[in-house]
C-alpha positions in Angstrom: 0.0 0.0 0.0 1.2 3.2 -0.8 1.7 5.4 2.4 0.7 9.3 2.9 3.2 10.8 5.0 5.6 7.7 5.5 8.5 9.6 6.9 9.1 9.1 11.1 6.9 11.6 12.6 9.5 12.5 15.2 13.4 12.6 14.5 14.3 14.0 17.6 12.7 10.7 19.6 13.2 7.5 16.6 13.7 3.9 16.9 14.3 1.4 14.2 11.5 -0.9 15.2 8.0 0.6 14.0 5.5 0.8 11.9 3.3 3.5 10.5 -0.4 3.3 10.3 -0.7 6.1 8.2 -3.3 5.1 4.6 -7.1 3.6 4.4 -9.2 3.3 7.6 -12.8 2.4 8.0 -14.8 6.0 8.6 -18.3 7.1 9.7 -19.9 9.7 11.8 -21.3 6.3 13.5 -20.0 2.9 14.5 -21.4 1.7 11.2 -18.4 2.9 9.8 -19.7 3.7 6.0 -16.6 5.0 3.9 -13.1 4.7 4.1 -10.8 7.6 4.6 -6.7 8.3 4.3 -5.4 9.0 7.8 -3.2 11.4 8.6 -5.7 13.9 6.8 -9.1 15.5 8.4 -11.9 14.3 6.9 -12.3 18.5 6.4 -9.9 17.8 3.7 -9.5 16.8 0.3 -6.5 14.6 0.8 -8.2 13.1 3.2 -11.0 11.2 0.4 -14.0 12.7 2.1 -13.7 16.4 2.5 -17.2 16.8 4.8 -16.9 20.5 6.1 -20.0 20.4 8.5 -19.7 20.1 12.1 -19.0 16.0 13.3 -19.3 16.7 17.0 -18.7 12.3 16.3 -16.3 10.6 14.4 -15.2 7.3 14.1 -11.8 5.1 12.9 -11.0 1.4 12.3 -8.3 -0.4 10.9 -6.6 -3.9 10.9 -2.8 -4.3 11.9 -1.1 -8.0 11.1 1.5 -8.3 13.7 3.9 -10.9 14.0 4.6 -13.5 17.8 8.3 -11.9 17.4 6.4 -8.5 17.5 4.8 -9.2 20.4 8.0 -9.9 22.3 8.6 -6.6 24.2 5.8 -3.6 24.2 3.8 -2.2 22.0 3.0 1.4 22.1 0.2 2.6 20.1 0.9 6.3 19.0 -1.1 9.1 17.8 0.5 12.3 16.1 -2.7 14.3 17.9 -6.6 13.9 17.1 -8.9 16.3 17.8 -10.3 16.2 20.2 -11.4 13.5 23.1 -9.9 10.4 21.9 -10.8 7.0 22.5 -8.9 4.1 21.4 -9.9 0.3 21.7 -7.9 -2.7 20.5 -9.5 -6.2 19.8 -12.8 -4.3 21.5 -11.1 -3.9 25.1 -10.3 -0.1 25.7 -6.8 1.0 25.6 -6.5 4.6 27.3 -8.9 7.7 26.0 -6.9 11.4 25.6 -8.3 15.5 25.6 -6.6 17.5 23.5 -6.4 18.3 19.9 -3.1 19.4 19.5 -0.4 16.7 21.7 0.5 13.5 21.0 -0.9 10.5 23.2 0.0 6.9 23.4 -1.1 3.8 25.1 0.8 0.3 25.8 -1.7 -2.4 24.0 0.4 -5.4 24.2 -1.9 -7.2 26.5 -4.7 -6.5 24.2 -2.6 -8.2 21.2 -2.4 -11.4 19.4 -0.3 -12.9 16.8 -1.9 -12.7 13.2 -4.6 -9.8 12.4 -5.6 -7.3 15.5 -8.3 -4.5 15.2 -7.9 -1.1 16.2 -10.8 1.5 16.3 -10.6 5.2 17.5 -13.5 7.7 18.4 -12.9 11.1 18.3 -15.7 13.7 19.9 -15.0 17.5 19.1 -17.1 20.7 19.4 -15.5 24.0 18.7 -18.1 25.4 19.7 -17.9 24.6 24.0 -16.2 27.2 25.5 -13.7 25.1 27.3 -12.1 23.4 24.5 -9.4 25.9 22.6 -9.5 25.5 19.0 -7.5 27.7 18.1 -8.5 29.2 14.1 -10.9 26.4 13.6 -14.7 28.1 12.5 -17.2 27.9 15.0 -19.5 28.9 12.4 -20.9 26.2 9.6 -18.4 28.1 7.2 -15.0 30.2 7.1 -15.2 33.3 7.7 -12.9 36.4 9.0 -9.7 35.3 10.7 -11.4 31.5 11.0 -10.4 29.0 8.7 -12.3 25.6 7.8 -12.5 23.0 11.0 -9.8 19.8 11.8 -12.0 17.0 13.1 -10.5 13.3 14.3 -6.4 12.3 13.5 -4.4 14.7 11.8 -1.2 13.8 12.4 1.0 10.3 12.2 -0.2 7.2 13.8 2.4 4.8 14.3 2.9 1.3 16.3 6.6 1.2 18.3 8.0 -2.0 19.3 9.9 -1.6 22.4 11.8 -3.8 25.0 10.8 -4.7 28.4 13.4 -2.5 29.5 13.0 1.1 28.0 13.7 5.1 28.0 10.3 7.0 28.0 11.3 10.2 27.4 14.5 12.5 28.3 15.4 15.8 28.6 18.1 18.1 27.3 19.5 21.3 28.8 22.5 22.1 26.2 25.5 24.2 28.4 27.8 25.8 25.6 29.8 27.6 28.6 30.7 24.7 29.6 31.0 22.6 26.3 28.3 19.5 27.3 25.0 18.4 27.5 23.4 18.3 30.7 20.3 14.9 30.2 17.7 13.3 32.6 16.1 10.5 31.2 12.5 8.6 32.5 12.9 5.1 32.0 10.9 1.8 32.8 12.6 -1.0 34.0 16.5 -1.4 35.4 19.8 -1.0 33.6 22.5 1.3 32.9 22.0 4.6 30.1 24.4 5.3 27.9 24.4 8.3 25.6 26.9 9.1 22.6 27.0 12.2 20.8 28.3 12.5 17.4 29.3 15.6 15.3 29.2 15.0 11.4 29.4 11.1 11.7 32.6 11.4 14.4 32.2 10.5 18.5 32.3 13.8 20.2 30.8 12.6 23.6 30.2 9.8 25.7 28.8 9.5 29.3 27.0 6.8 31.0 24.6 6.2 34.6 22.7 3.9 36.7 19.2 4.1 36.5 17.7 5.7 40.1 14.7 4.3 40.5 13.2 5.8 37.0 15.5 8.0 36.6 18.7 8.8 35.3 20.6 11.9 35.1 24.7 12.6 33.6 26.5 15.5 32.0 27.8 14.7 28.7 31.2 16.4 27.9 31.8 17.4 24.2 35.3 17.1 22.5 34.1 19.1 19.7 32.7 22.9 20.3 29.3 23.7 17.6 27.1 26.2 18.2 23.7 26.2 16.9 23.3 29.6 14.9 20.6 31.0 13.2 20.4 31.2 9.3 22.7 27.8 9.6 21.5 25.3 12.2 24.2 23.0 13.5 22.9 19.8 15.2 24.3 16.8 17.1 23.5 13.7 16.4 22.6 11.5 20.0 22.3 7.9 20.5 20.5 6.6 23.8 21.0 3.1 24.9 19.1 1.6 27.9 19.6 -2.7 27.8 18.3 -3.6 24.8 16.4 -0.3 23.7 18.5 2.5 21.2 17.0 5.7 20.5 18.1 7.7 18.3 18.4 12.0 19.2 19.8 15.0 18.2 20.6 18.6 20.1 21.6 21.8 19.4 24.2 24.1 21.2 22.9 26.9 22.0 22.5 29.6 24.7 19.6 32.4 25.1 19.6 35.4 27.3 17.7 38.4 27.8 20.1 41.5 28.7 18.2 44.7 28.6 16.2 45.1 25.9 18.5 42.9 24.1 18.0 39.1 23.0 21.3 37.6 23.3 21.3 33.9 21.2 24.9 33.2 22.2 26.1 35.5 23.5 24.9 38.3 20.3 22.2 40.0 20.0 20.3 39.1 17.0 17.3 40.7 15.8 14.5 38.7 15.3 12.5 39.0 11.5 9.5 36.8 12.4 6.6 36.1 10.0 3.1 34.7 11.6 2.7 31.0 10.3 -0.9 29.6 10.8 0.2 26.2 9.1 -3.0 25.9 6.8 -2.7 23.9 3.8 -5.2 24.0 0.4 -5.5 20.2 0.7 -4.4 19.6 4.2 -6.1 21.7 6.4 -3.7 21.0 9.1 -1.5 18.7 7.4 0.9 19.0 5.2 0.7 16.8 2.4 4.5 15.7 2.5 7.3 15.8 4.6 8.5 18.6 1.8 5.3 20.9 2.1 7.1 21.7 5.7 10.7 22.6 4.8 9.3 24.2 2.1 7.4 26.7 3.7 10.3 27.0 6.4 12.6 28.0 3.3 10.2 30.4 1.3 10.3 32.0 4.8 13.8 32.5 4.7 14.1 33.3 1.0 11.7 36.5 1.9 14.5 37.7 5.0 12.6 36.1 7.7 14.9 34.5 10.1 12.1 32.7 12.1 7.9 32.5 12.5 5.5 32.6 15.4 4.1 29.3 14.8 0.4 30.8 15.5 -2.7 29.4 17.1 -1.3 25.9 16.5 1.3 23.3 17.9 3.1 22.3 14.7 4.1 19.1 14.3 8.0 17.7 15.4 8.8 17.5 11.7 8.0 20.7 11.1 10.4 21.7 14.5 12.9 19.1 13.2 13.4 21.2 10.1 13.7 24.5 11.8 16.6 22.4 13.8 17.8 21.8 10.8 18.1 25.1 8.9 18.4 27.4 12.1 15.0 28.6 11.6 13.9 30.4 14.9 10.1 29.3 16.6 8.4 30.6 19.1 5.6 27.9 20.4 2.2 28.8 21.2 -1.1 27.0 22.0 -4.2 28.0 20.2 -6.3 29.3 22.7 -8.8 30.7 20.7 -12.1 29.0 21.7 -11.8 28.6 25.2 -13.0 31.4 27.4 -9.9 32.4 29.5 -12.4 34.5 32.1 -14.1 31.0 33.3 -11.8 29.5 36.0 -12.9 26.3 34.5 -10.5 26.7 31.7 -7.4 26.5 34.0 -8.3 22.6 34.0 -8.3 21.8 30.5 -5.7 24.4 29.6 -2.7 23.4 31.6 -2.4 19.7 31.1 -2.4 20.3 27.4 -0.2 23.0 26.9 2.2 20.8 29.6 2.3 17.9 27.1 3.0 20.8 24.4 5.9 22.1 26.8 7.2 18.0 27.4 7.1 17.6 23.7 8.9 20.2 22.1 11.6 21.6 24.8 14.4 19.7 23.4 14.2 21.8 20.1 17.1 24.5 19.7 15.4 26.3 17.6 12.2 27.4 20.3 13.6 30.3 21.2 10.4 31.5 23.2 6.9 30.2 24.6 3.4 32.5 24.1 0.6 30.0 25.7 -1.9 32.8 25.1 -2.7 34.9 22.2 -5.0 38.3 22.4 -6.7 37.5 25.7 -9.0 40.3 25.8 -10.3 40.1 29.5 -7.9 40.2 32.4 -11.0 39.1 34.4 -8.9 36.1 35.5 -5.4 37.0 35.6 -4.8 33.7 38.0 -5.0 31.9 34.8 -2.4 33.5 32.6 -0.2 34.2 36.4 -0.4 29.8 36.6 0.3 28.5 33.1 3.3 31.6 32.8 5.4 29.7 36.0 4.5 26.8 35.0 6.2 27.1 31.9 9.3 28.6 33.3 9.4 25.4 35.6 9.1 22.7 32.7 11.5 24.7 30.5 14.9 23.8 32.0 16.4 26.0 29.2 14.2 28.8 30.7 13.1 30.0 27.5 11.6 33.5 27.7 7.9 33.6 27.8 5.2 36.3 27.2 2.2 35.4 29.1 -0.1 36.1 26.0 1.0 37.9 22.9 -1.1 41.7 22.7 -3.7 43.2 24.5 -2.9 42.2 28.1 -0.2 41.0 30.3 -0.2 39.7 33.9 3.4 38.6 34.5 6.0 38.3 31.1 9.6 38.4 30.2 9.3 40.5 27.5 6.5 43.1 26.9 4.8 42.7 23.5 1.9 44.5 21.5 0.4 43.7 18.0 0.0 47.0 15.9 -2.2 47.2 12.5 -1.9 51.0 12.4 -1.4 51.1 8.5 -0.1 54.7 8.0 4.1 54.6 8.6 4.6 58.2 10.3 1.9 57.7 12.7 3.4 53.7 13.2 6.8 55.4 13.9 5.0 58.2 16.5 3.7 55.6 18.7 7.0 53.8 19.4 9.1 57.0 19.7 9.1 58.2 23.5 10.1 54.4 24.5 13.0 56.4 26.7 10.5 57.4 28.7 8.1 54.6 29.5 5.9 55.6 27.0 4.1 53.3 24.9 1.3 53.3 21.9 -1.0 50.8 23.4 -2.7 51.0 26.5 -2.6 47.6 27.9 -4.3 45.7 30.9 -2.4 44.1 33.8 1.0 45.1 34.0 1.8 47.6 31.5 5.5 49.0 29.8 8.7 49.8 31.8 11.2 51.6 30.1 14.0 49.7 29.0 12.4 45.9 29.3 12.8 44.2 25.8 10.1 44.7 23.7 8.7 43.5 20.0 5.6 44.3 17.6 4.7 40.7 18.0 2.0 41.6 14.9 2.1 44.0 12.4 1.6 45.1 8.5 -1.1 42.3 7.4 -1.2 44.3 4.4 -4.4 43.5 2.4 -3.5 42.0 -0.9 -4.9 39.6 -4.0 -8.2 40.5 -3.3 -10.8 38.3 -4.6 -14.1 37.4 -4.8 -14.0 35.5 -1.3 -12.0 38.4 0.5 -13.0 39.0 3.4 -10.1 39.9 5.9 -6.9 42.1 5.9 -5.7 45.3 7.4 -5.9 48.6 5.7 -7.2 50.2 3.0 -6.0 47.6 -0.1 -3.0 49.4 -1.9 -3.7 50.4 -5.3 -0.5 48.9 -6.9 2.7 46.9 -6.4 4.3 49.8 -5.8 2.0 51.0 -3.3 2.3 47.5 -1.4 5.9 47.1 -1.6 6.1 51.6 -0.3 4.0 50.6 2.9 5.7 47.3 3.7 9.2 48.8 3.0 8.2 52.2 5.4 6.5 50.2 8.3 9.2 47.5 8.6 11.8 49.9 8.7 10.5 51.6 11.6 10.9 48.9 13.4 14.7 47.7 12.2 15.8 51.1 12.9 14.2 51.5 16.2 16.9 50.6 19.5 13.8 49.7 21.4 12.8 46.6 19.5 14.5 43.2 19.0 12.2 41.9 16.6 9.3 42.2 14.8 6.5 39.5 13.2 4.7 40.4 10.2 1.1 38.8 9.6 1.5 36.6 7.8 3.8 33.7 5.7 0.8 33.0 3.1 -2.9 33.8 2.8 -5.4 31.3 3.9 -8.9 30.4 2.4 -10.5 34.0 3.1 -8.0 35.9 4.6 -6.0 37.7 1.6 -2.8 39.1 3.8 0.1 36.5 3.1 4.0 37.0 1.4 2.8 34.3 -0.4 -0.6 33.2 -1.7 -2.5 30.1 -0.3 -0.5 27.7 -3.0 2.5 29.4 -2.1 3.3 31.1 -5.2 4.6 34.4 -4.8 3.0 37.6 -5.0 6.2 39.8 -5.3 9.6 39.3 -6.3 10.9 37.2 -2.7 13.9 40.0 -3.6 11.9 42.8 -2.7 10.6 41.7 1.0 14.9 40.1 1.2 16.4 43.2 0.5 14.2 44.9 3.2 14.4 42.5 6.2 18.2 41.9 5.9 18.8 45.2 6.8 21.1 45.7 9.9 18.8 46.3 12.8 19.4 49.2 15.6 19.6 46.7 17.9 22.0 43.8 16.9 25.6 43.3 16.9 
């Protein structure tokens, strides 16, 4: 059978032994199961084979697996990429574990439900966008798209995957890179007794090697480098890791990399580099959510890059680990956010469903050099229950042993955050530069709720330009008055951007957005990625020398 999406889902956390699920499942709104449809694609989509936009507050999944007694030797982990939202999985009819979430991956040991030969596994999926406590992120509470809110994800959307594993295994690890001291600090979770052994390898040659006992679960070692390679932006620079526990391998990677905040400064280093972010929604024509290939996600990472833009807010979504492994790759910088639109942040309830998701969010993706920054909230507008943003902000700094920076939610209020952000749509340049002028003196453009501006914190227009463009019969969102030309468009772009490059306040800035989607006519790019403008145009601007960076 030919395989959508056959690649690992996960480099940074791969064994040899597995097999991907991905291809034709059973499908229906009920148990009777009525048409088949192509997992890892919502059946939103067209990739998917069934492409039903209307609300399926049910959905429903079955497939056969023919597994082998050598198989069955060890553990069997059952892995899903994410599915949206409460999952339920049963194998051979007994149920395996059940999940809330749409965005995090869940996984559940079914070797006791398992026999040699042909084993059936079935997943329900129940998802309303429209309940108040579940975040959603973009995703249309309305029958259709509309605005800023793009067509629905319902059921799997990402990879789902069997692992064979030992008896004896490493469930997860931790990395806290420590380029002043030229190692890699890991604690690894494991199940089972033995010794762990990690290598590290730079460009196919041993750099590192350090080995520990297992402490009850736990095992924790410094691993010295012989070799010095920073991570750098624009260029990437990863180790390769190998993580042995008895009879289980995994294989890793790292990056070496430092990040401090020094005044208004971002110091990624040691240097202060400015930050030219673009807002990535991760919408795809076919996909919805998913990219139709492992290429569809470096690609867009790449026509990023070819357009100036040294890294993306990767907005109102948790991107997959392929997508993070690329950014890795190409020192491509990500800021990781949680789509909280949906959920009511005033209702104390939402603490409860928040939290635990975002955590798996923060447990998945930590290990990635390029995150250079967490923003669990976006555009709260109510600071009705500031407990909420106050909790999930130390909770990230106390997951995060890399103690990424973190703004408690990204423009219109802040209740406790490293760095003080605002999103600004104000289309005319002169007025744009007026409002960020007077920084010296604590004062700021936008008046915010919670704690507000203090001169000489580092700051960033975490949103701005959204310039309305390729306007069609469909349009229905942008910012500004349409320009009448290219000439126009590229005028504007050039004379807000600059105001923020030349400005010694700001570190970065994030321009809305990478590429239109569906109704909302604002992108670099358009919605199949071809380009509106020369990518020379918006290169030549960005890679100007900012104010701010050595």
């Amino acid at each position: 059978m030919n395989i959508p999406r056959p690649e690992h889902p996960n480099p940074q956390w791969q064994r040899d032994n597995w097999m991907n699920l991905n291809g034709i499942w059973q499908f229906g709104t009920t148990k009777l199961l009525g048409r088949e449809i192509t997992v890892p694609f919502c059946p939103e989509s067209v990739l998917s084979g069934v492409g039903i936009k209307d609300f399926m507050k049910r959905v429903w999944y079955r497939r056969t697996v023919e597994l082998t007694a050598e198989q069955l030797r060890g553990r069997v982990m059952l892995h899903f990429g994410a599915a949206d939202y409460l999952a339920i999985a049963w194998v051979n009819g007994r149920e395996a574990g059940r999940h809330e979430g749409g965005y995090t991956p869940f996984s559940f040991e079914i070797t006791p439900y398992l026999t040699p030969g042909k084993n059936e596994i079935t997943l329900r999926c129940d998802d309303d966008t429209r309940d108040p406590l579940v975040c959603c992120g973009k995703q249309s509470e309305k029958p259709k798209s509309y605005g800023c809110h793009y067509t629905r994800t319902t059921g799997i959307w990402q990879t789902v995957w069997l692992e064979f594993v030992p008896e004896s295994y490493i469930v997860s690890a931790v990395y806290q890179p420590d380029p002043e001291n030229n190692c890699l600090h890991l604690c690894a979770q494991t199940a089972g007794k033995g010794r762990l052994t990690v290598r590290a390898f730079w460009e196919g040659r041993a750099v590192g090697f350090a080995s520990a006992n297992v402490s009850g679960s736990a095992a924790r070692l410094t691993l010295p480098l012989g070799e010095t390679h920073l991570w750098e932006v624009g260029r990437g620079g990863l180790y390769d890791l190998e993580l042995s526990f008895g009879e289980d391998k995994v294989k890793s990677y790292f990056g070496l990399r430092s990040i401090a905040l020094e005044g208004r400064k971002f110091l990624i280093n040691g240097r202060s580099v400015f930050q030219r972010l673009i807002l990535d929604q991760g919408f795809y024509p076919d996909g919805i959510y998913t990219a139709p290939t492992a290429q569809a996600l470096e690609n867009d990472i790449k026509l990023s890059m070819a357009a100036g833009f040294n890294g993306a807010r990767l907005h109102e979504k948790v991107f997959e680990p392929l997508f993070l492994y690329y950014c890795d790759k190409l020192g491509y910088l990500a800021w990781g956010e949680f789509p909280n639109w949906g959920g009511d942040t005033a209702n104390p309830k939402l603490l409860h469903k928040f939290l635990p998701q975002w955590c798996e969010a923060l447990e998945r993706d930590r290990n990635h050099p390029a995150i250079v920054g967490w923003c669990p909230f976006n555009e709260t507008h109510s600071s009705q229950y500031e407990a909420t943003l106050r909790a999930v902000y130390e909770t990230t700094k106390r997951l995060d042993p890399g103690r990424r920076p973190c703004i408690d939610t990204s423009g219109y209020v802040h209740v406790v955050t490293d760095i003080f952000c605002v999103h600004d749509y104000e289309q005319n340049p002169e007025k744009f530069a007026a409002s960020y002028a007077k920084m010296d003196k604590g004062k700021f453009r936008e008046s915010t709720r919670g704690c507000g501006y203090v001169s000489g914190q580092p700051v960033f227009v975490s949103e701005y330009g959204g310039i309305a463009w390729g306007i069609a019969e469909n349009w229905q969102w942008g910012y500004g008055k349409a320009p009448e030309d290219e000439a126009e468009f590229k005028a504007r772009y050039e004379a807000l951007t600059n105001v923020l490059l030349r400005s010694p306040y700001m570190f970065g800035f994030c321009y809305t957005q990478l590429t239109d989607v569906e109704q909302e006519r604002n992108g670099v790019y358009f919605y199949d990625r071809s380009p509106k403008f020369d990518v020379a145009f918006f290169q030549r601007v960005n890679s100007q020398k900012a104010a701010i960076e050595d």
